[in-house]
C-alpha positions as MATLAB code, in Angstrom:
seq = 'XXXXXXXXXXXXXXXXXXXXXXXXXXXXXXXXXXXXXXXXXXXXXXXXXXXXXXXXXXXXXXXXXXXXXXXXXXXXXXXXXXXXXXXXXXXXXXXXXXXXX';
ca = [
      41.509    8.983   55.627;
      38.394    7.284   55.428;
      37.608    3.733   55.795;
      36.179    3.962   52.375;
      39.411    4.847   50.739;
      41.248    2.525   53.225;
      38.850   -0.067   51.393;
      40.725    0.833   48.043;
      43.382    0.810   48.724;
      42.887   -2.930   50.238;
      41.786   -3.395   47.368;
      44.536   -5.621   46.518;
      47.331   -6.190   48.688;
      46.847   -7.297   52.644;
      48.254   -4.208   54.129;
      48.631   -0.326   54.245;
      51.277    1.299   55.929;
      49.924    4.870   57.230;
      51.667    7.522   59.234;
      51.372    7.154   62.778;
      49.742   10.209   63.405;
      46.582    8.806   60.988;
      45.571    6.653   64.064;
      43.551    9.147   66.113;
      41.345    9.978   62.963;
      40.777    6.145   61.989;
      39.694    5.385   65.974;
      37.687    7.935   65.881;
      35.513    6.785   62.291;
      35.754    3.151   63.499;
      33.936    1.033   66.621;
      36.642   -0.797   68.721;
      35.536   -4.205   69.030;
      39.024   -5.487   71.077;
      41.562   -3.422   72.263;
      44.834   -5.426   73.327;
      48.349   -3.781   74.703;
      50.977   -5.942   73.659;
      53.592   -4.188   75.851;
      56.317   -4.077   73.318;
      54.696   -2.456   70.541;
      51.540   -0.559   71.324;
      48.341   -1.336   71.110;
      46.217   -4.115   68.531;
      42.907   -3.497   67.780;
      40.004   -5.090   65.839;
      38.026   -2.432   64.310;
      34.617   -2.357   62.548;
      33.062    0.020   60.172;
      30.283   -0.496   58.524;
      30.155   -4.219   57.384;
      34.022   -4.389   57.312;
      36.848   -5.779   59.819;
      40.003   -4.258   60.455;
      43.093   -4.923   62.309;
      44.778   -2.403   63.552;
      48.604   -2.081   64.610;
      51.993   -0.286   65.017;
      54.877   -1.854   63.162;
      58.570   -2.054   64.526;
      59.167    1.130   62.607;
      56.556    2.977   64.347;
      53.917    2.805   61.271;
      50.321    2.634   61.563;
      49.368   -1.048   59.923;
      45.925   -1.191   58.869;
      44.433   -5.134   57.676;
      41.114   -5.744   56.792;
      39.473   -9.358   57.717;
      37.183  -11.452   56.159;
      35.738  -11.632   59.597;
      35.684  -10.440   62.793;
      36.540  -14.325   63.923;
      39.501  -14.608   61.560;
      40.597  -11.181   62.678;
      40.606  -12.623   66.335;
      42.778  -15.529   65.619;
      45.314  -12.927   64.054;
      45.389  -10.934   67.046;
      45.518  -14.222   69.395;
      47.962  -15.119   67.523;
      50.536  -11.947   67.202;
      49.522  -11.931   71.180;
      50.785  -15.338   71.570;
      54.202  -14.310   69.462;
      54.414  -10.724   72.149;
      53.963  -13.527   75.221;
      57.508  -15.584   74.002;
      59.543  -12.425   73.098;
      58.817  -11.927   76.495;
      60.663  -15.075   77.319;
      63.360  -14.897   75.081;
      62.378  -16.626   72.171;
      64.408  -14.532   69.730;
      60.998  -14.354   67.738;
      59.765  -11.345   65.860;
      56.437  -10.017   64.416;
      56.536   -9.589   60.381;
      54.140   -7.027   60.174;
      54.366   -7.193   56.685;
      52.976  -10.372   55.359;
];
């Protein structure tokens, strides 16, 4: 899929759910501007292509979440933040990610 018709399909709501196995083909047609392991599930990644920010992760259900960001600095704080959420599961929070929102 193209980042074109991953545009679209943003077109109006914040997220798309792809197949895992889509991930390879979107790295590949995308520049990796951060690259994070959260150690519980996967990796997050801000991508850029063309003039457009994405985020990039795998959901709880092992689904390829695709978000794309006004900016690259507003995409930042999202993945600072999920980070932050990954660091207290880590310490027994009880805390989850909603992937979906």
């Amino acid at each position: 899929m193209s980042f074109e018709e991953i545009k679209l399909k943003l077109k109006d709501k914040n997220i798309l759910l792809l197949p895992r196995d889509e991930l390879d083909g979107i790295l590949s047609a995308s520049q990796v501007l951060v690259d994070k392991d959260t150690l519980m599930s996967d990796r997050i990644r801000i991508l850029k292509s063309g003039d457009s920010v994405f985020v990039q992760e795998i959901t709880a259900r092992d689904e390829l979440s695709i978000r794309m960001m006004d900016s690259f600095e507003e995409a930042n704080l999202l993945v600072e933040k999920r980070m932050e959420t990954y660091e207290r599961m880590w310490d027994g929070c009880g805390c989850k990610v909603n992937y979906y929102e």
